[in-house]
Every structure is written in C-alpha cells, then in structure tokens.
C-alpha positions, 0 to 999 in steps of 0.5 A: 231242628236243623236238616243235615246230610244233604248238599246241593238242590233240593231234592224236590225243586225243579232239575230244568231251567227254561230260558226264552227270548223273544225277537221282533224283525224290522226287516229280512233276518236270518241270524238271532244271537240268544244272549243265554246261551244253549246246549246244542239238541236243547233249544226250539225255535218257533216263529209266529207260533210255529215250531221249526225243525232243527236241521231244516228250519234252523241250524243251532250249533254254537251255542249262542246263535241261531241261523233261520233257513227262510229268514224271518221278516218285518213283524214277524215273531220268532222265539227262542225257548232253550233247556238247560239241564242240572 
C-alpha cells in the first residue's frame, strides 16, 4: 500500500547537512573561500585540530569566505566545518 498524506522530508531523516572542507597552505594565508557556503553563527573553523573562536580567531561574516586573525601557515591544516539547517 502506498504512503499518502505527507510532502517533504522524511520525518525521521536527518534536519542538519554538514558541509566541510579542508585547506593545506603553501604559505602565509589569512583568507579561505569555502565554496558551500554558510550561515553566519553556522560554521567552525579549526586549524591543526584546534577550534577557534569566531570574533577572536576568525571573522565569518559573508557567507562564503573566512578570514584568520593569526594567518595559517606552510603545512598547517585549517578545516572549515559549516551547518546548514532544513
């Protein structure tokens, strides 16, 4: 028998996609463009498996790019991991 009455998700799938990108500097780099965009208040930024904190590590604000107070340097990891809400 066929399910009727409900349009949309799922009521039991997920309501969060998580979206996350990885950068490895060849040099001095404050600026990463995260091509999936975000919400701003949505997105964390780790480098070398450290959070930083929005406002003091990092400003978010345009919804694609991320700017790093202490730039990120040759071989360091910085990860971009944003939330996005349905």
């Amino acid at each position: 028998m066929a399910e009727n009455g409900y349009l949309g998700r799922q009521p039991n799938d997920t309501s969060t996609v998580i979206a996350r990108q990885q950068y490895v500097p060849t040099g001095i780099t404050t600026t990463f463009t995260f091509v999936s965009g975000y919400d701003t208040g949505y997105v964390d930024v780790y480098m070398n498996g450290v959070r930083l904190a929005e406002g003091r590590d990092f400003t978010a604000g345009d919804g694609s790019t991320v700017y790093i107070i202490n730039p990120a340097t040759q071989n360091d990891v910085v990860e971009i991991v944003a939330y996005k809400a349905f």
